[in-house]
C-alpha positions as CSV (number, residue, x, y, z in Angstrom):
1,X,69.4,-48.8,11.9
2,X,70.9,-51.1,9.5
3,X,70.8,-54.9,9.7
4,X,73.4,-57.3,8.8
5,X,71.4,-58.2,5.2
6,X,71.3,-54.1,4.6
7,X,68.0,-54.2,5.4
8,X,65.9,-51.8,7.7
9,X,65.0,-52.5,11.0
10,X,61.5,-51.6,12.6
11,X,63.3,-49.1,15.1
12,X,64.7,-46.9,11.8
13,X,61.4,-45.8,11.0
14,X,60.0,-43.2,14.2
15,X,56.6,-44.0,15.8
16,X,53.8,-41.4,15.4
17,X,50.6,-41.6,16.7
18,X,48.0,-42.7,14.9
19,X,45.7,-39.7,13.3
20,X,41.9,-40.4,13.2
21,X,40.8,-39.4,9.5
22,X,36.8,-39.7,10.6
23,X,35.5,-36.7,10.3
24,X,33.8,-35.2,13.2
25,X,30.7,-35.5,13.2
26,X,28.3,-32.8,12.8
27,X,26.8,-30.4,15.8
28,X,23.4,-31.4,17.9
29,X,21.4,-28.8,17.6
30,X,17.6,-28.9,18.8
31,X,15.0,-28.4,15.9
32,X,13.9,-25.9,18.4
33,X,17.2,-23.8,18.7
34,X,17.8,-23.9,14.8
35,X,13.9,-22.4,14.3
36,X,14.2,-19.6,16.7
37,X,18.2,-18.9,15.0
38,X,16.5,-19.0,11.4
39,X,13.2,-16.5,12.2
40,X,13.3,-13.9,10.3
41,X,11.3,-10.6,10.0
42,X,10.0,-11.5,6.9
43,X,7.8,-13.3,9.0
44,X,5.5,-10.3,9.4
45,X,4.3,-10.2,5.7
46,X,1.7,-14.0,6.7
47,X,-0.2,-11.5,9.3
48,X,0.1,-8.4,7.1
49,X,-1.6,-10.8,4.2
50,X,-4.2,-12.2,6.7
51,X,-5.1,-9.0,7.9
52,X,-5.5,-7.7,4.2
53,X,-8.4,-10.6,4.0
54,X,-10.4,-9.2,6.7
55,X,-9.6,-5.4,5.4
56,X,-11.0,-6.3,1.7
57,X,-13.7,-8.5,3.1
58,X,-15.1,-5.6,5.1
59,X,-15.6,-3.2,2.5
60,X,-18.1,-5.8,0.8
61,X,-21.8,-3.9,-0.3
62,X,-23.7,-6.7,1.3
63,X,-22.7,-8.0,4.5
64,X,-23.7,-10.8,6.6
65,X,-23.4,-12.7,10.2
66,X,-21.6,-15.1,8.6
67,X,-19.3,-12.8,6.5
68,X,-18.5,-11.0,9.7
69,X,-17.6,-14.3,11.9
70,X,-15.4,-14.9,8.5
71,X,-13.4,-11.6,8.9
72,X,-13.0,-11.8,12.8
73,X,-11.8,-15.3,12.4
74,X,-9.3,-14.0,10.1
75,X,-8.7,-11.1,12.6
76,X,-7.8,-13.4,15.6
77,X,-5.8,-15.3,13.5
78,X,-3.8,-12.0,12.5
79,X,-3.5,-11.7,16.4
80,X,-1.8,-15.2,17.0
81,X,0.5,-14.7,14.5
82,X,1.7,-11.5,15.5
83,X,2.3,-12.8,19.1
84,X,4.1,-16.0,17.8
85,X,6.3,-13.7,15.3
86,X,7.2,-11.2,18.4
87,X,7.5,-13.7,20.9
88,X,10.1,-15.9,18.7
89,X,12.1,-13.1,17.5
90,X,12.1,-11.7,21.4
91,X,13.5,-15.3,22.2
92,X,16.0,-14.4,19.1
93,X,17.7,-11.7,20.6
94,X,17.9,-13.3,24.3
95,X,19.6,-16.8,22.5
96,X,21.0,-15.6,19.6
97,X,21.8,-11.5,19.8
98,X,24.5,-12.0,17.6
99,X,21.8,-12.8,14.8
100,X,19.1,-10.7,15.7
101,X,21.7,-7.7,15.3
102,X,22.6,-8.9,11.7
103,X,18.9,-8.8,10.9
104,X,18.8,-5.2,12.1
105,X,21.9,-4.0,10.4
106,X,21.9,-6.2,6.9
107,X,21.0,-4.2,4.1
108,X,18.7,-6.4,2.9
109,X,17.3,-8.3,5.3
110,X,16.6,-4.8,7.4
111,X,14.2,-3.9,5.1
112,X,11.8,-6.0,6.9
113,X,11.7,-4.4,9.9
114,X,9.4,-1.9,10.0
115,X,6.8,-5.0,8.9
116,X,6.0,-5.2,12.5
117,X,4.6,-1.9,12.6
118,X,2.8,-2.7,9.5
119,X,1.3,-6.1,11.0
120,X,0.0,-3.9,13.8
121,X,-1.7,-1.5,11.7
122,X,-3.8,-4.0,10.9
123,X,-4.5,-5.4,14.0
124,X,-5.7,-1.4,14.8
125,X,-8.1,-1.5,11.8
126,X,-9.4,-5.1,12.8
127,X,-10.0,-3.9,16.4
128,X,-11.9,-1.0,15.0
129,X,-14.0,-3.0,12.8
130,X,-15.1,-6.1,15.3
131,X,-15.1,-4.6,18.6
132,X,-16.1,-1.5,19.1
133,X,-19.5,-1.9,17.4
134,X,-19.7,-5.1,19.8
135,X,-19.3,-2.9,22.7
136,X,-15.8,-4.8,24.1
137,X,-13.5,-2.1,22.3
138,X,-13.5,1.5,23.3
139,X,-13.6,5.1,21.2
140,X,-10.8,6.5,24.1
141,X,-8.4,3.3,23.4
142,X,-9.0,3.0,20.1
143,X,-7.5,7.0,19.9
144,X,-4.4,6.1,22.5
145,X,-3.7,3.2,20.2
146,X,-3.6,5.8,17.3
147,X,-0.9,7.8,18.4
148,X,0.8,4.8,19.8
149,X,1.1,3.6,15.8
150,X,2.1,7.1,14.9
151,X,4.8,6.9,17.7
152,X,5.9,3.3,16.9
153,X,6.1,4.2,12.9
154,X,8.4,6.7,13.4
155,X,10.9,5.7,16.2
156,X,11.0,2.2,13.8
157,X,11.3,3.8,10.5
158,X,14.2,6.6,11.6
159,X,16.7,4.2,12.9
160,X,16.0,1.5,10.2
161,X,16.6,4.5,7.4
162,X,20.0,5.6,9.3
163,X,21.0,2.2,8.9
164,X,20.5,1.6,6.1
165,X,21.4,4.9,4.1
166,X,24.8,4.5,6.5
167,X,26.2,2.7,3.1
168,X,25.7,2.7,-0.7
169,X,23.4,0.7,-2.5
170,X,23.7,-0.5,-6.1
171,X,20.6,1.2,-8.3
172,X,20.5,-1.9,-10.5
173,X,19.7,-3.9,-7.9
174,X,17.2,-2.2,-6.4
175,X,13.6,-3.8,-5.8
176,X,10.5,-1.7,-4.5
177,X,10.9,-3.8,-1.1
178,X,12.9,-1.4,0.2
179,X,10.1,1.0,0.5
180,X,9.2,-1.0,3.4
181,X,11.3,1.5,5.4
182,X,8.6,4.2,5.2
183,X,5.7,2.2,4.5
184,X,4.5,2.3,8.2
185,X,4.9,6.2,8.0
186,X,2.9,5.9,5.1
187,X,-0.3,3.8,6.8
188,X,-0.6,6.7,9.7
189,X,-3.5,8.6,7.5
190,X,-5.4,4.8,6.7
191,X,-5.4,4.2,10.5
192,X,-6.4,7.6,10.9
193,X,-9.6,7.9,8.9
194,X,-10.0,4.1,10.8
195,X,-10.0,6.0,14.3
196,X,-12.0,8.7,13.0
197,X,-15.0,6.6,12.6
198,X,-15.1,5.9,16.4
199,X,-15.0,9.4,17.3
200,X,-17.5,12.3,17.1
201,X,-16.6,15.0,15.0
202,X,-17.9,17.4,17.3
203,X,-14.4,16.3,19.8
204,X,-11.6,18.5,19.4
205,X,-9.3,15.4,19.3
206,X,-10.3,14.7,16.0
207,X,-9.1,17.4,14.6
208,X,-5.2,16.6,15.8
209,X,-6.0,12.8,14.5
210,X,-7.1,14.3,11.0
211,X,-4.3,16.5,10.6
212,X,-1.7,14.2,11.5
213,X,-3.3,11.6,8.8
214,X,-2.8,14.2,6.3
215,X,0.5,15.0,7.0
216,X,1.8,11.4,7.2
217,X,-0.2,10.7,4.3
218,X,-1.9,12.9,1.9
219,X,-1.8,15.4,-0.8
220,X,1.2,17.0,0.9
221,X,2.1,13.8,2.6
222,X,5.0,12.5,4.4
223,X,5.1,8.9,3.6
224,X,3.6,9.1,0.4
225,X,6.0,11.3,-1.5
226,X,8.7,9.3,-0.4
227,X,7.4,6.2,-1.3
228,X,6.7,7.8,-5.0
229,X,10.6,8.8,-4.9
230,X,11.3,5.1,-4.4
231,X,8.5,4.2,-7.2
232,X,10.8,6.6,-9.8
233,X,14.1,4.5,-8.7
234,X,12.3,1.4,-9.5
235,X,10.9,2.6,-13.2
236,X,15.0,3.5,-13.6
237,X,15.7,0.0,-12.7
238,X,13.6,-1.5,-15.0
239,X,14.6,0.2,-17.7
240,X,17.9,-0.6,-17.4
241,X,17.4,-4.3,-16.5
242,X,14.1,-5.2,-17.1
243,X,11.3,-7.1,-15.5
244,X,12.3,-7.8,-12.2
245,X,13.1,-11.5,-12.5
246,X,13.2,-14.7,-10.5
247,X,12.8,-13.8,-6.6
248,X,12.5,-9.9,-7.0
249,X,9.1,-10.6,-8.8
250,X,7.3,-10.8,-6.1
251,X,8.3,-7.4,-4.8
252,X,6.8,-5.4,-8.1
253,X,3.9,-5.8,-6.8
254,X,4.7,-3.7,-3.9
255,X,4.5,-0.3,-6.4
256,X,1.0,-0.7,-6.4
257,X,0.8,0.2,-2.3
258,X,2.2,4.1,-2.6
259,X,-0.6,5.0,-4.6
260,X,-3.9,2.9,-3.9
261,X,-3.4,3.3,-0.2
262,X,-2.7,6.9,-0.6
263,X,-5.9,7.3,-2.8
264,X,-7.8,5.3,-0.2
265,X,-6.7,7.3,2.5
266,X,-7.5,10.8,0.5
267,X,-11.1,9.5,0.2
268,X,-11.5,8.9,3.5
269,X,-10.2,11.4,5.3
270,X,-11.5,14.2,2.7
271,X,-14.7,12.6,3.8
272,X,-14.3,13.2,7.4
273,X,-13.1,16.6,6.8
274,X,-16.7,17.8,5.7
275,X,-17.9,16.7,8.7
276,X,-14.7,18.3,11.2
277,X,-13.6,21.1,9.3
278,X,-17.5,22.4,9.7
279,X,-18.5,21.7,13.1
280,X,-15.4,23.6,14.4
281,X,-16.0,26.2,11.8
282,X,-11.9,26.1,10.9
283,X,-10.6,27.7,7.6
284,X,-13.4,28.6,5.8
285,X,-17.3,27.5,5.7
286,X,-16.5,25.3,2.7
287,X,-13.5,24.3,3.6
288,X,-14.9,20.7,4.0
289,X,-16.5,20.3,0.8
290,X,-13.3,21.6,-0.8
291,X,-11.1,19.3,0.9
292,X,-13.3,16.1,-0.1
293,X,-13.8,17.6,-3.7
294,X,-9.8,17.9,-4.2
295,X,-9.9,14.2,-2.1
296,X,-11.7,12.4,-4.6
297,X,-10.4,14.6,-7.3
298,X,-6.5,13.1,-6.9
299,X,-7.8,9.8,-5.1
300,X,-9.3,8.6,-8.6
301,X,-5.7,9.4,-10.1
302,X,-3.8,7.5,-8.1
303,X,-6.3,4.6,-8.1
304,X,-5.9,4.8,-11.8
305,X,-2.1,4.6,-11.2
306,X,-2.3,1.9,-8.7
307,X,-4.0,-0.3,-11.6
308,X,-1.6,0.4,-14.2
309,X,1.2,-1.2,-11.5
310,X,-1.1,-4.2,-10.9
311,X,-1.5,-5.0,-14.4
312,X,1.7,-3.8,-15.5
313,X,3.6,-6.4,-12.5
314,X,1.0,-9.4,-13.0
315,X,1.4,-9.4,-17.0
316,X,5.1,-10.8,-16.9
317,X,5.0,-12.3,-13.7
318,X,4.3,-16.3,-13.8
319,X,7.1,-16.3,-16.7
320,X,9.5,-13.5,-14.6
321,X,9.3,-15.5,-11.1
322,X,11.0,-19.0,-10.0
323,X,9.1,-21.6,-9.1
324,X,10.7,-22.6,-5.7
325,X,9.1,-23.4,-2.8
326,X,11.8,-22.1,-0.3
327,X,11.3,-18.7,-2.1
328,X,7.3,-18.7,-1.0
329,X,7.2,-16.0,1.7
330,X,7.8,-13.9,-1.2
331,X,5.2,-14.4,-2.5
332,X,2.7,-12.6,0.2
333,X,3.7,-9.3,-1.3
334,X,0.6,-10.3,-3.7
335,X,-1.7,-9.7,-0.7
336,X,-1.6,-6.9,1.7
337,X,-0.2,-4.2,-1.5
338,X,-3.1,-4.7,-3.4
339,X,-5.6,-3.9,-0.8
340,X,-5.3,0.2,-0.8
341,X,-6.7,-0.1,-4.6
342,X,-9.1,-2.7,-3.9
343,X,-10.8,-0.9,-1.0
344,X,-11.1,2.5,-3.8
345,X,-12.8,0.4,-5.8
346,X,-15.9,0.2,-3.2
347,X,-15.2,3.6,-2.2
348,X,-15.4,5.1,-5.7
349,X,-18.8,3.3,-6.1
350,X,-20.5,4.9,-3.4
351,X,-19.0,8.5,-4.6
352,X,-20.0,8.0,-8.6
353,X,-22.8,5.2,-7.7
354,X,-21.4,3.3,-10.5
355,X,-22.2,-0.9,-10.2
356,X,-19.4,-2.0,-11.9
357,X,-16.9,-0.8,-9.2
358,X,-18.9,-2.8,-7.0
359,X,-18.9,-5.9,-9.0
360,X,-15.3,-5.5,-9.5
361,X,-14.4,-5.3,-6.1
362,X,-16.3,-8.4,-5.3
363,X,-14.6,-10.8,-7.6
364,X,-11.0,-8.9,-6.2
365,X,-12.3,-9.9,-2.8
366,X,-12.6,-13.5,-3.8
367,X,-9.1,-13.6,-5.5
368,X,-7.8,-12.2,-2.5
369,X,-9.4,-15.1,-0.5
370,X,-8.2,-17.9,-2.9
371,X,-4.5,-16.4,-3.2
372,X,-4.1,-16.1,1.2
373,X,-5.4,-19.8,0.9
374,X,-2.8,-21.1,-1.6
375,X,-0.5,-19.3,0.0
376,X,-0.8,-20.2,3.9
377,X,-0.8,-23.7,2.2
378,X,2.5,-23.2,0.5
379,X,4.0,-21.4,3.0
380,X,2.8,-24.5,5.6
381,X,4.3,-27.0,3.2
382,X,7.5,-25.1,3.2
383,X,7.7,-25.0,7.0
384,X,7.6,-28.1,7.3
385,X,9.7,-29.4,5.2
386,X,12.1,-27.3,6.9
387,X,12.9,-25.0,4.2
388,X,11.9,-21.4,5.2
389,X,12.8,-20.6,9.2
390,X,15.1,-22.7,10.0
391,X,19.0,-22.2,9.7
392,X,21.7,-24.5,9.8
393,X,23.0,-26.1,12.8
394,X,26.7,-24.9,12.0
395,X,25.5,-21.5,12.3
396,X,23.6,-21.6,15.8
397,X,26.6,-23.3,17.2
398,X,28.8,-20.5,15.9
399,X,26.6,-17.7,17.7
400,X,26.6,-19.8,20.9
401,X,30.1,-19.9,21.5
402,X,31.7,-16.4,22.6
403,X,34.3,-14.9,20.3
404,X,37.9,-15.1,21.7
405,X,39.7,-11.6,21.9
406,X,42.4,-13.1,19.6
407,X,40.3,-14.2,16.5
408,X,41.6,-12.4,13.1
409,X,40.3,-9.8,11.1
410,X,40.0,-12.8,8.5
411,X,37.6,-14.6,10.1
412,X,35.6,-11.5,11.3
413,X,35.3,-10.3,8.1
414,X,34.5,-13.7,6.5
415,X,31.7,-14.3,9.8
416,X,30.9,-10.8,8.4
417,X,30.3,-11.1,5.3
418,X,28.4,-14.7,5.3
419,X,25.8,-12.9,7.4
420,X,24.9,-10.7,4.6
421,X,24.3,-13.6,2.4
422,X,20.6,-13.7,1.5
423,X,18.7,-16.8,2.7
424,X,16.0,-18.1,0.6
425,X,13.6,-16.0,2.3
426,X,14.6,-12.9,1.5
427,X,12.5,-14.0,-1.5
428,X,11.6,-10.0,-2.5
429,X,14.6,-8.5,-2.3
């Protein structure tokens, strides 16, 4: 409306209501919630690394009271950190199954997976080592726990290697990590030599537990030849690209696990063989002899192999990696790989009564120590700072509310996609 003086009167101009420009504020989220959202599978490599320390302590020439309270403390820690790891990401899939299923089916963060089986060899091996000769562990459970690792390696590794074979993967990306998926397969003939030194030769049992080693692991292994397959992707890799670099550092050192564990595991179970194969009189009267012979023979190859990786990972490593603490979990892949050639080292001493493999193996033993205690320091530091485990509270709040029937393709396929995104921990693939 127009006044008398042409000018405009208040009731021209429509009234609106006013808009709030504040921003809403973010979502309350507990500290709690956003730590059992943000755990992660990757958790399993802290307890494979602990378990590593007990595993190269034991091998030691000289033991000691005091060396053995060491290694069991280390072995009850292993314990509580495998309960905490499988009791949060339990609590993950009650709360949260929308983000325990992305951990399953990501391509990279799936990889992890099969660590739990991993984590629980070594709890077998540590149960072996501290109570049974006590008296509070038992030959018959020690053998049911045997084929329960056999059973839980292979209905974890199958489904985890559907998954993630369902899609294509880019070669000049890939990072040894992702041997991880038949890793546990792998370990069945180094928990198998374990269990045979609990049981008499003389029972018939120990022949299926021997056999089975071999097979899973072994001169015509299962897991081992794969693994090797996976080595030959990664020597393509890098010379394509190079050094790994930055966060996929870490994860060279996983090439040096196919073949020291494999050599470790030959050793032992060629040993074992002279003792079975000849009781029960099977194949031929020096059948055992053979077996160990042939053992040794293409352990000490391997071993030789599983050195070249070590030195051939650690040379360009401090100038390859980055130097960020969210990227420290990572960083355990120096641990629990490097114990299959580290344990050779004491078993090739006894064979060829040679010092110097005993002297070696003592001063790996003590980096081993020193690098588990820089790390559980690092990796404590980056806890609490809140920058490993813990996600973001926009993201629990999105897997808490339901999704309508009616939300677009769009915004699946972005909610999609942004799972796939890899966190700072994924810090070796």
């Amino acid at each position: 409306m127009v006044g008398p003086i042409g000018k405009v009167t208040p009731e021209s101009h429509p009234v609106y209501p006013e808009t709030n420009s504040t921003p809403s504020p973010p979502p309350q989220v507990s500290s709690f919630s956003r730590r059992i959202h943000g755990w992660s599978w990757q958790a399993f490599p802290i307890g494979m690394g602990t378990g590593a320390v007990y595993v190269t302590l034991s091998g030691l020439q000289h033991g000691s009271p005091v060396l053995t309270a060491v290694e069991t403390g280390f072995y009850v820690l292993n314990m509580v950190l495998f309960v905490i790891n499988t009791t949060t990401l339990f609590l993950q899939a009650l709360l949260y199954p929308r983000q325990a299923c992305r951990l399953l089916k990501d391509p990279v963060k799936g990889v992890f997976v099969p660590l739990v089986v991993l984590s629980f060899a070594t709890i077998i091996i540590g149960t072996i080592n501290y109570t049974v000769p006590s008296g509070h562990g038992d030959p018959e459970f020690i053998y049911i726990l045997f084929w329960v690792y056999t059973g839980f390696a292979v209905l974890t590794c199958f489904p985890m290697l559907m998954i993630w074979f369902s899609r294509p993967h880019d070669l000049m990306h890939f990072t040894p990590a992702y041997a991880f998926l038949i890793f546990p397969m792998m370990l069945v003939g180094v928990v198998a030599f374990n269990v045979l030194r609990v049981m008499e030769p003389e029972d018939t049992r120990s022949i299926g537990v021997l056999l089975t080693g071999y097979f899973f692991q072994g001169m015509a292994g299962l897991g081992s030849f794969l693994t090797f397959i996976y080595i030959c992707i990664y020597i393509i890799r890098i010379m394509t690209t190079g050094f790994l670099e930055g966060h996929q550092a870490n994860g060279a050192f996983v090439v040096c696990g196919p073949p020291g564990f494999t050599a470790l595991a030959l050793i032992k179970l060629g040993e074992r063989s002279r003792e079975i194969l000849t009781v029960h009189n099977l194949v031929s009267p020096t059948a055992g002899e053979i077996w160990y012979s042939v053992s040794v023979l293409g352990g000490l190859m391997l071993f030789g192999l599983a050195v070249f990786f070590f030195i051939f990972s650690a040379l360009p490593y401090w100038f390859r990696l980055h130097k960020h603490l969210s990227e420290i979990l990572g960083c355990w892949a120096l641990t629990f790989p490097n114990v299959g050639w580290i344990a050779t080292l004491r078993l090739l001493g006894d064979v060829f009564n040679i010092k110097g493999f005993f002297i070696v193996h003592l001063i790996m033993s003590i980096l081993m120590c020193l690098t588990w205690g820089i790390l559980f320091v690092l990796t404590a530091t980056a806890f609490w700072k809140g920058l490993i485990f813990r996600s973001q509270p926009e993201d629990v709040v999105r897997d808490i509310i339901p999704k309508t029937p009616k939300s677009t393709h769009k915004e699946h396929y972005s909610d999609k996609c942004s799972s796939r995104t890899a966190s700072p921990e994924m810090s070796m693939v």
